[in-house]
N, C-alpha and C positions, 0 to 999 in steps of 0.2 A: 585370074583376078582382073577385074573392070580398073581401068586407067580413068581415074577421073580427068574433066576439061585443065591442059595446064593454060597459067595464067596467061595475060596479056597487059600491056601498058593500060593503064586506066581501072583496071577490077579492081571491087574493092574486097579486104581482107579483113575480115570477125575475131577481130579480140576477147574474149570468154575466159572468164576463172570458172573450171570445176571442181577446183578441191582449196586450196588455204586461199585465204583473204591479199588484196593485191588494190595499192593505188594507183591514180593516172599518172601521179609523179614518175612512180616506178616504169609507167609501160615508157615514160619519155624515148629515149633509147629503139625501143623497136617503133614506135611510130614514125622515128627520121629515119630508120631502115627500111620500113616500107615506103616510105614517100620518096628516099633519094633512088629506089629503083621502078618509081614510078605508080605505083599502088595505091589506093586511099583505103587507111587506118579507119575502121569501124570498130566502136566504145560497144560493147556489154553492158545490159543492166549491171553485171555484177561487179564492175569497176568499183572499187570504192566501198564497197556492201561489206558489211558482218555481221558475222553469227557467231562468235566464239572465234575458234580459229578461221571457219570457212568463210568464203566470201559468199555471204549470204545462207538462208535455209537450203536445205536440199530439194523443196521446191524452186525455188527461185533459181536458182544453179543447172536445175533441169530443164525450166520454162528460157530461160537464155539461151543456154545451149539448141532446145530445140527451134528457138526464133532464129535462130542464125543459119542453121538447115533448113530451112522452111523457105526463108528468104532466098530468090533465085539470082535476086542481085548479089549477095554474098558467093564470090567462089570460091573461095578459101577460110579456113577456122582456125586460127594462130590461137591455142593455148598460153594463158598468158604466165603459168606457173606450175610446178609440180603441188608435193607435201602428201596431204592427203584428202579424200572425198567424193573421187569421181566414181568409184564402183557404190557409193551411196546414191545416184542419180542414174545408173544406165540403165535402169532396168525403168526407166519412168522415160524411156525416149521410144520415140515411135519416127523409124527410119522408114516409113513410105513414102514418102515424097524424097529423099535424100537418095532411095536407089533409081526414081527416076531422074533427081536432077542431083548427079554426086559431085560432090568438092574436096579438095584435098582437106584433111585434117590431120594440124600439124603439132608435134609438141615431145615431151621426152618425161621419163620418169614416171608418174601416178597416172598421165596419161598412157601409158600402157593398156590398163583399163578399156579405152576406147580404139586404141589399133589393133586389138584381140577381139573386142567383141566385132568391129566392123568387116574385118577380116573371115568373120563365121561365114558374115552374107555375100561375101567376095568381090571386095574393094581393098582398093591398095589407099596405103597411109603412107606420112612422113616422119620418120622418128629424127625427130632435131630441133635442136635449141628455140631455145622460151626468150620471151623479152622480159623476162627476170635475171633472166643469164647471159645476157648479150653484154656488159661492161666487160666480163673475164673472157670472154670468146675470141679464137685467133679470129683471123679475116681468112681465112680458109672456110674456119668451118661457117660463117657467114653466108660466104660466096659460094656454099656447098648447097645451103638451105636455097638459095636464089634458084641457083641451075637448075634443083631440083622443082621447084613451083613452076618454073619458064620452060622446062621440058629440056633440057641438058640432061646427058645421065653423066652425072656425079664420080665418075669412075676412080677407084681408089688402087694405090700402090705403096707401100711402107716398106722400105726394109728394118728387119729384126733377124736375131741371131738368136733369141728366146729358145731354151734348149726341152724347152716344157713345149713347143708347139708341134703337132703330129703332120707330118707333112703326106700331100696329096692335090689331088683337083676331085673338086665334087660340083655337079651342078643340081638348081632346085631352088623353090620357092625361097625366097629371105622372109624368116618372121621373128618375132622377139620382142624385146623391151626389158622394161626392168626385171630381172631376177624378183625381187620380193614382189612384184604385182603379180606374175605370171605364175607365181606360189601359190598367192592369195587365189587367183581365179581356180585352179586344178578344181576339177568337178561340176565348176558352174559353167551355166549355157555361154559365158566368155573363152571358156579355156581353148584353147590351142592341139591343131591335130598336126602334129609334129612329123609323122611319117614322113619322108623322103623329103622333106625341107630341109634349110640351112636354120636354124638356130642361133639367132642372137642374144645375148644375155649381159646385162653388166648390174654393179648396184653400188650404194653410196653408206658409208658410217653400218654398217651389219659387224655383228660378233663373228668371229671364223666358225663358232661350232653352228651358230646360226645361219652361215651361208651351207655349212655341210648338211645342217636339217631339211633346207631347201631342196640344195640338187640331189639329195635321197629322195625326198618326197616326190619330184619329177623323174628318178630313176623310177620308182615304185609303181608310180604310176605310166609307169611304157611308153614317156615322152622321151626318153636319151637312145630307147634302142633299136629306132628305125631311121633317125635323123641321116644325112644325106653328106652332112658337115655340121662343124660347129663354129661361132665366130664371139670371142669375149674382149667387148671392151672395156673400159673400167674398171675396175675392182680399186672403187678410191674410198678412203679414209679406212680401213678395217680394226677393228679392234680385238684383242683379245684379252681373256683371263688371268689371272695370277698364276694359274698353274697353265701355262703355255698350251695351244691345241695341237701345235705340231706341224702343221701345214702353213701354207699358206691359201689366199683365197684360191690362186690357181692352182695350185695343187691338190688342191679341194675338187675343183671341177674337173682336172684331170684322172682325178680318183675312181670320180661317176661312171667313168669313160671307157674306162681301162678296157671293159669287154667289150667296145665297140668299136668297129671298122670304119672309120671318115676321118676325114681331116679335120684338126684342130687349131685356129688362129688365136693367139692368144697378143694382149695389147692392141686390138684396133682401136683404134682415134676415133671412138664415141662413149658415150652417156657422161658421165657426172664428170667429165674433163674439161680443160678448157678450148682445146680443140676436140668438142662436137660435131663429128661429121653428122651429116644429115645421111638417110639411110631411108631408100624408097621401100617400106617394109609391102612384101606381095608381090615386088619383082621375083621375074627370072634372071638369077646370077650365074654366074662361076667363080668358084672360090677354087683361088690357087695357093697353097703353101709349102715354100720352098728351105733352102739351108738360111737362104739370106732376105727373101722378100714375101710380102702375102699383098696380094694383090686380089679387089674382086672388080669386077667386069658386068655391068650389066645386058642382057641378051637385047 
């Protein structure tokens, strides 16, 4: 995987809505973030724009997003929010000047979407917090997103005693993002070749038998049984039925699993949490899980 240029004092960073609707009030928040570490905040046509729920048509969403790749003064692309509509635009973006001149593109959740499809052509992304989400955010996982733009590796260590976690050391590719995007993609020229990679997954408000419909569906389709390791964060808000599904979300995915040899991390500190770590997806890791800690380590 191609490392895009990390930032420096002075670049400036492309704010872009590709799926729900989003004002500048809202980005307040991440523009004094980029600025108190030195960065100048670039506005999006789509600030401010709608279309129903999106921020803007799905041309205008596309023509933003590719103005901001285009632009070589842009080195970085801070998604300014998840929801939904980015897989309505990717297939309207034309990445040839972006793999001669690549930037990190950052964001979490529907942007999934675009760290899978980018990821086909082999560039690394940032899966980490939006400045939609930055008032609930620790200062960890803030200063996780930083390291990660400024060329720090981010390196993670938790202890957990989680009796559902499959313990081991696997190394390989980290890739992932949302559970329900990574669904949604299976079969299209976005999806994900999962062989001897790490597996990241987490997802927000899903039904339990609807998170089981998912990782069937990517069992099904021969993404769970070459993975190299697995690593699940989040599993927030879940709901279930009147007549109980029996599991829970983890045990759901541990379900998927059962006939597969790697290690399983379960509770890392990203997606829909309030400590989001930021997560170089397209690194080379090592994922280690122990009786008491899971630690990954970038190569």
């Amino acid at each position: 995987m191609v490392t895009p240029p990390y930032l420096r004092y002075g670049d400036k960073v492309g704010i872009v809505a590709t799926a729900r609707k989003i004002s500048k009030k809202e980005l307040e928040d991440g523009i004094a973030l980029l600025e108190s570490w030195g960065l100048v905040p670039v506005l999006g046509n789509t600030i401010g724009l709608e279309d129903n729920q999106y921020a803007g048509t799905d041309f205008e969403r596309a023509q933003d997003f590719q103005q901001m790749m285009d632009n070589t003064e842009i080195k970085a692309i801070w998604c300014a929010r998840g929801g939904y509509g980015t897989v309505r635009i990717v297939d309207d973006l034309d990445f040839y000047k972006f793999v001669k001149y690549p930037k990190w593109v950052v964001g979490y959740s529907d942007v999934t979407v675009l760290h899978s499809h980018i990821h086909k052509i082999g560039f690394k992304t940032i899966h980490a917090t939006m400045p939609v989400s930055l008032e609930d955010n620790t200062a960890f996982a803030k200063a996780s997103l930083k390291q990660s733009l400024f060329g720090q590796q981010p390196n993670f260590s938790y202890n957990t005693t989680n009796k559902l976690n499959r313990l081991g050391t696997a190394k390989g590719t980290l890739i992932g993002g949302n559970l329900s995007i990574l669904y949604s993609l299976c079969g299209s020229s976005s999806d994900l070749d999962t062989a001897g990679k790490i597996l990241f997954i987490e997802d927000l408000d899903e039904y339990l038998y609807h998170i089981d419909r998912m990782v069937v569906n990517l069992k099904r389709n021969g993404m769970l049984d070459h993975c190299a390791g697995m690593v699940v964060g989040g599993m927030t808000k879940m709901h279930d039925n009147r007549i109980p599904f029996g599991k829970t979300a983890q045990e759901i995915v541990l379900d998927a699993v059962k006939e597969c040899d790697f290690p399983v991390a379960f509770d890392f500190p990203a997606g829909h949490v309030d400590n989001n770590n930021a997560l170089k997806l397209g690194s080379e890791i090592t994922l280690e899980v122990t009786a008491t800690k899971t630690s990954i380590q970038y190569e």
